[in-house]
N, C-alpha and C positions, 0 to 999 in steps of 0.2 A: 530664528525661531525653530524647536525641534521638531519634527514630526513624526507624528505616534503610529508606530507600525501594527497592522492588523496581526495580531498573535492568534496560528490555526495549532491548534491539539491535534497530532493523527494518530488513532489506535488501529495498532496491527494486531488483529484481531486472535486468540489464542499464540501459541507457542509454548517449548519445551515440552513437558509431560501433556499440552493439552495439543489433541494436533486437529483439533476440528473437524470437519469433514473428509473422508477417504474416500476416494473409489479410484480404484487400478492404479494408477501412477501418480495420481495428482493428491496430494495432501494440503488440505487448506490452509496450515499455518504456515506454510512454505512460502504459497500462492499471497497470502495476503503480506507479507513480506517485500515480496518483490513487487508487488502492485502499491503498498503505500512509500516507498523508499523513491518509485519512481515519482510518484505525485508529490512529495515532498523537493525531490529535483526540480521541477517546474515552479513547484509554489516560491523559494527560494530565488527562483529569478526575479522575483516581480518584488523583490524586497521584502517580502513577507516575514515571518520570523513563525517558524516550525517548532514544535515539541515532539517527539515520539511516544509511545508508551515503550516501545523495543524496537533497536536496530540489527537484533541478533536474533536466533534463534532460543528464547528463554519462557520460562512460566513468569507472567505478570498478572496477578492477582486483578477481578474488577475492580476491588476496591483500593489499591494502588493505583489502579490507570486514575480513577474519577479524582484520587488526592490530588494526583500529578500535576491534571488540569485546571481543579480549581486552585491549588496554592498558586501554583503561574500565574493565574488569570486569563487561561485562554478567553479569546473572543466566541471561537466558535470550536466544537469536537466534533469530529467526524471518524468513526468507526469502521473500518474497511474489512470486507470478508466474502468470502463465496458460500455458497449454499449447498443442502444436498436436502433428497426425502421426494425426488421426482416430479420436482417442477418444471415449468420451462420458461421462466420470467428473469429479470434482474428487480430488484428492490432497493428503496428508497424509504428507510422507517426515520417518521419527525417524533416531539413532541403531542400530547395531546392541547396542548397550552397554545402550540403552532407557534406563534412571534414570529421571528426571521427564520427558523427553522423549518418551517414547509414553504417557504420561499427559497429555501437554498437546495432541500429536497429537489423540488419543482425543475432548479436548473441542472443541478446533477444531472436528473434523470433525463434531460432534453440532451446534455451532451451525450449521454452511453448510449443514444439513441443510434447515434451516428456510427456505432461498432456493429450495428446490425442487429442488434437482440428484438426477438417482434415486438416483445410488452415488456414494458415498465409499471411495475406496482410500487406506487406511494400511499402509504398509508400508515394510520397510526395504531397501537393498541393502549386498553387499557387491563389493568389486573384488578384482583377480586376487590383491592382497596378503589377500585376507582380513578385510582391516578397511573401515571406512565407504568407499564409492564417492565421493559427493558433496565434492568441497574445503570447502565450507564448515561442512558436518557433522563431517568428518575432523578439521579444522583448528581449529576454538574450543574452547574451553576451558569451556564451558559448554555445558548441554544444547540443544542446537538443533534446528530442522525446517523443512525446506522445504513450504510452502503451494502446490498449483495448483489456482488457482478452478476450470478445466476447459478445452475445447478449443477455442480461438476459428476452428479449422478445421471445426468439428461443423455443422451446418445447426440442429439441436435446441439442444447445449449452448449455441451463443450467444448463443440467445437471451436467456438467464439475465442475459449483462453485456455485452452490445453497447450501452448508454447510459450515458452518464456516474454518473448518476444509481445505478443497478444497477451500477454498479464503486464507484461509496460505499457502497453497502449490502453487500458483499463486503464492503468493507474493515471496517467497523461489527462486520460477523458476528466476522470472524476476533478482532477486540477481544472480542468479548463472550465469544469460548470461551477466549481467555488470561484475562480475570476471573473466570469461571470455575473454570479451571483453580487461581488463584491465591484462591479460597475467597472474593472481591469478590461483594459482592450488586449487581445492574445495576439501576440507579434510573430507576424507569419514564418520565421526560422522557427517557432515551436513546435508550428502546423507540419513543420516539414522532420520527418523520423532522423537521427544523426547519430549511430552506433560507432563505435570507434573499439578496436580490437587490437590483440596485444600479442607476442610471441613470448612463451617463455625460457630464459637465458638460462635459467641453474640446468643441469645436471637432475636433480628432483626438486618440484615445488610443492611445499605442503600445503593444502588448501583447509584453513580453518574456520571454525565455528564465530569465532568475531575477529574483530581485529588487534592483533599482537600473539607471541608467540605462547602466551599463557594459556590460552582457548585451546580445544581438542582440535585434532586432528581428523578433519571428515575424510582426507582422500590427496591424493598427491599425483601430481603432473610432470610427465616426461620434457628435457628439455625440448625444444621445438612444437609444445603442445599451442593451440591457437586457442584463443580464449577471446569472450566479447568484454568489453571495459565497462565498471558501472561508475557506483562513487567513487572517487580518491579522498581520503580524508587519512590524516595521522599516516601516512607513509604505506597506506594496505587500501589495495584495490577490492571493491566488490565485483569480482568474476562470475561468468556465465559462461560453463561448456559444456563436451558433449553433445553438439548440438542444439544450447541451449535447456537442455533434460535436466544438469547441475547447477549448480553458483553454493559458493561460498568466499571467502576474505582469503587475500594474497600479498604476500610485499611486496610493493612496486617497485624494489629495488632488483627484480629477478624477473622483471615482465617489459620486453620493449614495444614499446608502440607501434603498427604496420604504419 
């Protein structure tokens, strides 16, 4: 007998020309990048079966992400982003309709509890029609909610995910309130953080905007440069250096494991 695996939609929330929220160093389309790539790593263990709207740094239309998910069929969408305009909360936006969607809210927001943020706002809006505000909420066809870790304009909230490192455990959290949510018990090698780091072999490695050699050029690594290990997929590592400040795509044929 087959069985029918839970299909989650993750929107990384702007990219390319749109870069979301700025202040000082932290660019939100970066941020939410790294925070759903990592959630997407975790959901993947439990068998789940993921869609992205972007694994790169690119413009994806809202009205592209909502096709994505409903031609696929996700079960459920979840929108991932940071915030800015001087708050100091994380957020949790449902449906006005609710369904399972402020039940998944709900646990989300129990898990990012646990990263320290004082308050969690879940809640929903409506626009001048009445119905959901949000296009991507409005517009699928399954229960959706937009994620905001919190205020990368905050002095305080920042502090929570102004490291690379602290935007994977975001990303981690949010996974573990959709398993949750979806009655998954979380297998304590998840609980426990497991970074794995790489030395690079060439002479110079160029570090690219996706993976394969077609993509631009962001920046390029001295041999003996140390770098943290993310995905491997297609023969190119998702890299994190500079002490976690960088990441972009590397061949993992010039990177050995410590």
């Amino acid at each position: 007998m087959s069985i029918i695996k839970i299909k989650i939609f993750l929107d990384f929330g702007h990219g390319g020309s749109d870069s979301g929220a700025v202040s000082g160093a932290l660019i939100e389309k970066a941020m939410n990048l790294i925070t759903g790539l990592e959630c997407k790593n975790i959901l993947e263990q439990y068998d789940i079966e993921v869609m992205t709207s972007r694994d790169i740094d690119k413009t994806v239309s809202l009205a592209e992400r909502v096709r994505m998910a409903n031609e696929w069929g996700a079960d459920y969408f979840i929108s991932i982003h940071y915030n800015a305009g001087g708050g100091d909360r994380g957020e949790v936006i449902h449906s006005i309709y609710r369904n399972k969607g402020l039940a998944l809210a709900n646990s989300i927001a129990a898990a990012m509890k646990s990263l320290g943020q004082n308050t969690i706002k879940i809640y929903e809006k409506r626009g001048q029609d009445n119905k959901d505000y949000y296009y991507v909420i409005k517009n699928t066809r399954m229960d959706a909610v937009i994620v905001e870790g919190g205020f990368i304009d905050n002095a305080v909230d920042r502090q929570l995910f102004d490291t690379v490192d602290e935007q994977k455990a975001m990303g981690r959290t949010i996974a573990y309130g959709i398993l949750n949510h979806l009655g998954i018990a979380i297998r304590q090698s998840n609980l426990q953080q497991n970074i794995q780091y790489g030395t690079v072999t060439a002479t110079e490695l160029n570090v690219r905007a996706g993976r394969g050699t077609n993509y631009d050029i962001w920046d390029t690594l001295k041999s003996g440069a140390k770098v943290e290990l993310g995905e491997l997929r297609d023969g190119w590592y998702l890299v994190y250096y500079n002490n976690g400040k960088a990441s972009g795509y590397a061949s993992a044929k010039y990177i050995k494991k410590d």
